[in-house]
Structure formats: C-alpha cells, structure tokens
C-alpha positions in Angstrom: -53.8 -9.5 18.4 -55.0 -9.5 15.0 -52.6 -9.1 11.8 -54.1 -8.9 8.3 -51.2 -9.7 5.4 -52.0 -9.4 1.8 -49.7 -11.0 -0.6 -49.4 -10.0 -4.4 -47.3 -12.7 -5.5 -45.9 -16.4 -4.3 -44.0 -15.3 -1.5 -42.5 -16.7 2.2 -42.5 -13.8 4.6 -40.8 -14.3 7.8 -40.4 -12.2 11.0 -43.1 -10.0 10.7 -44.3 -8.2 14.4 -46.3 -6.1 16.1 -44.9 -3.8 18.2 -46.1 -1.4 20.8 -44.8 2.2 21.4 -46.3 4.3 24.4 -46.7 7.7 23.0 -45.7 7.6 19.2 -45.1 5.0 16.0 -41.6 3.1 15.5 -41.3 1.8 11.6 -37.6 -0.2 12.0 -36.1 -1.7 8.9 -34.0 -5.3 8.8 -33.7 -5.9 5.0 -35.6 -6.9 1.9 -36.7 -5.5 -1.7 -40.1 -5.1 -1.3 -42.4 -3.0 1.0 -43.1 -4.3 4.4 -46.4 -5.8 5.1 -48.3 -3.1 7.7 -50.1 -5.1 11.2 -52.6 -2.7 12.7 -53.1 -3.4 16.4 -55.1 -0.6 17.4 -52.7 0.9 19.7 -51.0 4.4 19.9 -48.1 3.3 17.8 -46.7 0.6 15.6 -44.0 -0.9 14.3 -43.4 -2.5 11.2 -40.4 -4.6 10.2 -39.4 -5.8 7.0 -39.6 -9.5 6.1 -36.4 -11.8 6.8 -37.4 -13.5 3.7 -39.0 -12.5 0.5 -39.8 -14.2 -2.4 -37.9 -16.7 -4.8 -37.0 -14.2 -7.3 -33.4 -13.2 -6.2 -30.9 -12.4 -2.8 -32.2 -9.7 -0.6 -31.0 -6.1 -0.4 -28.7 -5.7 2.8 -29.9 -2.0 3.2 -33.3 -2.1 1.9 -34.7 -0.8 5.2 -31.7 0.7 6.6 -32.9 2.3 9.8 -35.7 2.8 12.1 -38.2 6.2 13.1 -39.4 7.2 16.6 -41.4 9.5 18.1 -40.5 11.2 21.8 -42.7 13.8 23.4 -41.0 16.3 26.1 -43.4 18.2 29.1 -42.0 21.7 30.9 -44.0 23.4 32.9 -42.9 27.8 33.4 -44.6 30.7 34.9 -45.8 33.1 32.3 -44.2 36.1 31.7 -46.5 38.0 29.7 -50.2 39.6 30.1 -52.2 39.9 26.9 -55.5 42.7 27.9 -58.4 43.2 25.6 -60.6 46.6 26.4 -63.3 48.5 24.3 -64.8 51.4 24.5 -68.4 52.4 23.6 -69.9 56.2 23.4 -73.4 56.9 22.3 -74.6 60.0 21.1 -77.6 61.5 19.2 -75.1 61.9 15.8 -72.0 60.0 14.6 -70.0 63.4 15.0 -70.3 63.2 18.9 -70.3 59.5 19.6 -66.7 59.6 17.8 -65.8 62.6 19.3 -66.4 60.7 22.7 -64.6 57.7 21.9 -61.8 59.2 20.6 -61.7 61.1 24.2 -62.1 58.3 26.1 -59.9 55.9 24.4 -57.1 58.7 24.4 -57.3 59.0 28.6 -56.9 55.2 28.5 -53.7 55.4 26.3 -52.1 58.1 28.1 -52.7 56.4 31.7 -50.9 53.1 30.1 -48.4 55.1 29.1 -48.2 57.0 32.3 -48.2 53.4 33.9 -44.7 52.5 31.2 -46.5 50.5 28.7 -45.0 51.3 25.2 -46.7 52.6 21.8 -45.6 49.0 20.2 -47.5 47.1 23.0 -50.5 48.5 22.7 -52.8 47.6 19.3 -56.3 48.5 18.2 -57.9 45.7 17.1 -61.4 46.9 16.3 -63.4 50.2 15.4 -67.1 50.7 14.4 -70.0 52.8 14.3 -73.6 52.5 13.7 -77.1 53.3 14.7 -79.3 52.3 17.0 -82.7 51.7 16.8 -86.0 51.5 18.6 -88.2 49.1 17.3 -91.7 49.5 19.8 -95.1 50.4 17.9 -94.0 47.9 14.9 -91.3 50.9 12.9 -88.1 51.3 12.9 -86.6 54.9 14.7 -83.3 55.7 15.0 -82.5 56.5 18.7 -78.8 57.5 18.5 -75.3 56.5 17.4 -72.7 54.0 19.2 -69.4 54.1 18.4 -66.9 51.4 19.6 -63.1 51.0 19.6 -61.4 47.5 20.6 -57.7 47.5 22.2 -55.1 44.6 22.8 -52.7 45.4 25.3 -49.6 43.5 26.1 -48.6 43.7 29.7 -44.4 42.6 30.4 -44.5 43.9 34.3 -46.7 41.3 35.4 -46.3 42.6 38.9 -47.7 45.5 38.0 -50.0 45.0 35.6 -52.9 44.8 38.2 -52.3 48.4 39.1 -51.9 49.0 34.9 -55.5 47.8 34.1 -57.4 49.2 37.1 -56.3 53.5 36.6 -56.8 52.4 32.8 -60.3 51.3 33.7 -60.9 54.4 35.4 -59.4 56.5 33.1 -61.7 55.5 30.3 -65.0 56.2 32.8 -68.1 53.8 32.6 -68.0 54.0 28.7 -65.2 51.2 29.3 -65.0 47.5 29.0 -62.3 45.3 30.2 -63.4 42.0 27.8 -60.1 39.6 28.3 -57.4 38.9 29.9 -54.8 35.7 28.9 -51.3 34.7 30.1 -48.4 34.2 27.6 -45.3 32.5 27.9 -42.8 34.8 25.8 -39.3 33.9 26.9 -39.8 30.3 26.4 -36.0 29.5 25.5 -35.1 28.0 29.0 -38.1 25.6 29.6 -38.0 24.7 25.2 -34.7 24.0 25.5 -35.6 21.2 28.2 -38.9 19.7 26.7 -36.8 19.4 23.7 -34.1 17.3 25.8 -36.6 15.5 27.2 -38.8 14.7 23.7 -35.4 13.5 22.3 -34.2 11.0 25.5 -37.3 9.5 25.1 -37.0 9.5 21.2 -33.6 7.7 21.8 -34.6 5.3 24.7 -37.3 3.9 22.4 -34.9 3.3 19.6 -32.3 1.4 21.5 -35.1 -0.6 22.8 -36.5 -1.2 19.5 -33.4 -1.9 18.1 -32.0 -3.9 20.9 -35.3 -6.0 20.4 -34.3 -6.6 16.4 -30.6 -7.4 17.2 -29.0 -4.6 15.9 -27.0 -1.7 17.4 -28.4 1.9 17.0 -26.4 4.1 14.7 -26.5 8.2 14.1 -29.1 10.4 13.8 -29.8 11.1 10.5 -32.8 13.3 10.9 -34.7 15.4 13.3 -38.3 16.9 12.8 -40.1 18.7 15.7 -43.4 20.3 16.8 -43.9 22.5 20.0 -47.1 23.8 21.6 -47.3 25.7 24.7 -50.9 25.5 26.8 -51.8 27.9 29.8 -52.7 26.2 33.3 -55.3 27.9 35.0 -55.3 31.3 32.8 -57.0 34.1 33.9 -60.5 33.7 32.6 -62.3 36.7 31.2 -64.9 36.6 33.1 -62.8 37.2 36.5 -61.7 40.4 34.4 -64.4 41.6 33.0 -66.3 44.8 34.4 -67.5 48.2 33.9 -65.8 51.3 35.5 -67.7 53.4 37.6 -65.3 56.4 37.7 -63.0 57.2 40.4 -59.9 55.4 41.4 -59.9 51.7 41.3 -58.0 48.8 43.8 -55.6 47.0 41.6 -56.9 43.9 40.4 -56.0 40.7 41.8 -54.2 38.5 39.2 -52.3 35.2 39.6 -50.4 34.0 36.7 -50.8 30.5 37.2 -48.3 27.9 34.7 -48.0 27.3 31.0 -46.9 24.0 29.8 -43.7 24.0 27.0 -44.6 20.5 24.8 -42.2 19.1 22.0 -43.0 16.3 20.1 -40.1 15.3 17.9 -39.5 12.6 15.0 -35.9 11.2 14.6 -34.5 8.7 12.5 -31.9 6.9 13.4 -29.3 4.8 11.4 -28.3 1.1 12.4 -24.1 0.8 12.9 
C-alpha cells in the first residue's frame, strides 16, 4: 500500500490510515483544524481520518471532523407485475388518402379488441405516426410506387395472466398489416420489495459505521443524514425478438410469456454522528 501526503506548511501529522470498505467509501472524522490528508489505495472505497496532531500553531478543534459517512447497498429480487407491448401498423396504398384510410381501420380493430380484452383508454398510447412515399429506384430514376402509412402503439398490460390471450386476438385483429415490435416486464408496485432493499442498504450502512468507528475508538452516535438512490433491473425479460411476428389473419394461440424477476437495488449514503 502506497500513501502520497503533501504538506503546505511545517507540520507533524499523526494517525493517518487507509481503510477498506467493500461496496462504498467511509470518510470518519477524529479532530483537527485543517483538511485531512487523502491516501488512495485503489480499492472500492476509502477512508480518510483526520490527523491526531496538526501543526505548532495552536490546540486542536474537538469537533473539527465530527462524524463519519458510509455507503450500504440493499438487493430484492420481485416478480413483475406489469407488461409494457409495443405494436405498429403499416398500410400501403397507391395515394396517401387510402393508405391512412387503412391504417386508421386497422389500428381501430386493434383498439377495440384490447378493449374488448379490458385494457383501458389510459393504458394504451400512440407513440408514433408517419407517412411517406415509396419509391422504385431500377433503370437509374426515381418513381414513386405507392404510399406507406405507419402508426406505433405502447400498451401497458396489468393482467399478466392474461396478457398472452390480450396480444394474440390483438394481432389478429389488426390482419397481416400488423407488427408486434416489443415486449418488456415492469415492476410497478415496488413498495413491498423497496421497502426491504432499503432495510437492507441501511443495516449494511450501519454495520460498516460501527465497525469503522469501533476501529477509531469512538462510539457511533445518530443519524444525521440520509441520501438514497434506487434502480430496478429485469432478469430474464421477455426479449423482443421472442415477440415479434406478423399476423396471418385468423385466430391466434395465446402467446407463451413467462415473467421472469426484476431486481429492487438501493444504494444509500448516511452520516452518522459520534456520541
């Protein structure tokens, strides 16, 4: 281990250390009335504590560095509650009056079958529309062949039990002028397995303070601040590839989905007081 000090002025420094912390940085404060000098190990945290002595200019502050900062992380693992669908439509036609005219058919026998199939106004969302010519490019000119008109939709599936059922007479409805482009998991009632990452990010928050401080021979005091940050990550999502096809009219088998697991992560930052 390597530690690099540089000193402005004539001074004894005592009691400086290197300390590791698995998973976050530790700064813990002793005493002193200047800034601590900062070791860099190269690990995945630090921890930096004030000199014992400093300089020969006057007695120390008692509450210069008055406390000490962790980090804690916290892992949940819940099944997803929540289907997110992606769909577009496509209708070509020999003038932009008929290839929106077809769309807007099409796209409205796939909103009336997931409604027929209880999914709400509010859950279902275009997210794209477009419309534009197509070309022919053979014998070195440019022809216009026709006109494609496109509209994108985001559907949010809650009956996950269902939902298979949902997406295939949706697919069916819309014809072979449909596109099923993605399908994602979602974790929306989160408030059981956040409230447990968060427990767990702050044990561990805790248990490295009252080893930290245990370590400088002093006695951990109250929290005096908490900052957090929480992320949630899909295991094993449905891909879009496993979702993606084209209907071929006709009724459709459900499609097979499995929901797989989401991961609930909370990283906090407390600082704690010494008593």
């Amino acid at each position: 281990m390597r530690i690099n000090l540089t000193l402005t002025r004539r001074t004894a420094v005592l009691g400086v250390a290197t300390l590791v912390a698995v998973g976050g940085a530790v700064a813990i404060g002793l005493s002193g009335n200047s800034a601590a000098p900062t070791a860099n190990a190269g690990t995945t945290g630090t921890a930096i504590l004030a000199p014992a002595l400093a300089a020969d200019t006057g007695p120390l502050a008692s509450d210069a560095f008055p406390g000490i900062t962790v980090r804690g992380a916290g892992k949940v693992t819940g099944t997803p509650d929540t289907l997110i669908l992606t769909l577009s439509v496509n209708k070509t036609a020999g003038d932009v009056t008929s290839a929106m005219n077809g769309l807007v058919t099409t796209m409205t026998a796939i909103q009336n079958s997931l409604k027929a199939n209880h999914v709400a106004d509010a859950d279902q969302k275009t997210s794209g529309l477009g419309v534009g010519p197509e070309y022919d490019y053979s014998g070195n000119k440019r022809t216009v062949t026709g006109y494609q008109a496109t509209e994108n939709l985001t559907v949010t599936l809650h009956d996950t039990k269902a939902a298979g059922a949902t997406i295939s007479a949706a697919a069916a409805a819309g014809g072979d002028a449909t596109q099923i482009s993605g399908l994602s998991t979602d974790l929306e009632n989160n408030s059981g397995p956040l409230n447990q990452a968060r427990d767990a990010a702050f044990n561990d928050a805790k248990a490295k303070a009252t080893q930290y401080a245990k370590s400088a021979g002093r006695t951990l005091g109250p929290v005096v601040r908490v900052e957090e940050t929480v992320s949630t990550q899909p295991n094993g999502a449905v891909s879009a590839d496993s979702a993606k096809s084209a209907a071929s009219g006709g009724s459709i088998a459900p499609v097979p989905i499995q929901m797989g697991s989401t991961d609930v992560t909370v990283q906090v930052t407390v600082v704690f007081s010494f008593s």
